[in-house]
Steps between C-alpha positions, in 0.01 A plus 500: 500500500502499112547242321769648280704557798610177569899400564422139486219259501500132587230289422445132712238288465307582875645885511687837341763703585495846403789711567432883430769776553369557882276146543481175507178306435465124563185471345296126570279345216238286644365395824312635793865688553476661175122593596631653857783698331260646241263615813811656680647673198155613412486695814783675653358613804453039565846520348670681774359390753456125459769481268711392785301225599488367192832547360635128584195350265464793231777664316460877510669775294778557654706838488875481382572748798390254783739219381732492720746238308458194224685184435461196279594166586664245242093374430413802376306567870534935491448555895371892571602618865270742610514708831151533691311141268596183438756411257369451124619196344383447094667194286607525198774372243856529563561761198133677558605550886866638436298727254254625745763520765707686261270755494349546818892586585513730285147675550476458886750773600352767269163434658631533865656804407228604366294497804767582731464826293126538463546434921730784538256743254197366752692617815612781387185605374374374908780697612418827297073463595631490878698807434224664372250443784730591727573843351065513453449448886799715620388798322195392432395558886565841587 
């Protein structure tokens, strides 16, 4: 992500939020955590596949698309639902979470539609390859 980018940033003394237009990065500072999420962002291939052992312990970027809803509560506690993990839970100040909340409304359903639509291109694009073979082996074996 660039820097330049950013929609908001948060900074607390043990972490950082970093909300993008299609991410959001809760970023740790110190700490064997903060040495474990530097290994697994470091690598993406450790990323996705221990990413969901560790994603209780170690904040990971987290695509606007897979959010699946986000709430505050009236201590500034924003609560992520997400389908498929465990829910992501990051506090902050009362006005800093209505802020980030704010946005990730707004944001959120222009990322799923997003990929709903980049999933449509993908199958049709599955749908048009299997076309093709077909027509190849048909008339391809005369």
């Amino acid at each position: 992500m660039k820097k330049d980018d950013l929609v908001l940033f948060i900074d607390k003394p043990h972490f950082q939020v970093k909300l993008h237009p299609d991410l959001l990065e809760v970023d740790l500072k110190q700490g064997f955590r903060k040495a474990m999420e530097d290994v697994l962002e470091a690598k993406p291939f450790l990323r996705e596949t221990l990413g969901f052992v560790f994603q209780s312990i170690i904040p990971l970027d987290l695509p606007l698309h897979t959010v699946g809803s986000v709430t505050t509560d009236r201590k500034g506690l924003v609560k992520l639902k997400l389908a498929g993990r465990k829910d992501i839970n990051i506090p902050l100040e009362v006005e800093e979470a209505k802020k980030l909340v704010d946005h990730l409304n707004e944001l959120i359903p222009i990322e799923k539609q997003k990929e709903y639509e980049r999933i449509m291109k993908l199958q049709e694009v599955e749908r048009e390859r299997e076309k093709l073979r077909t027509e190849a082996l048909k008339y391809g074996r005369r």
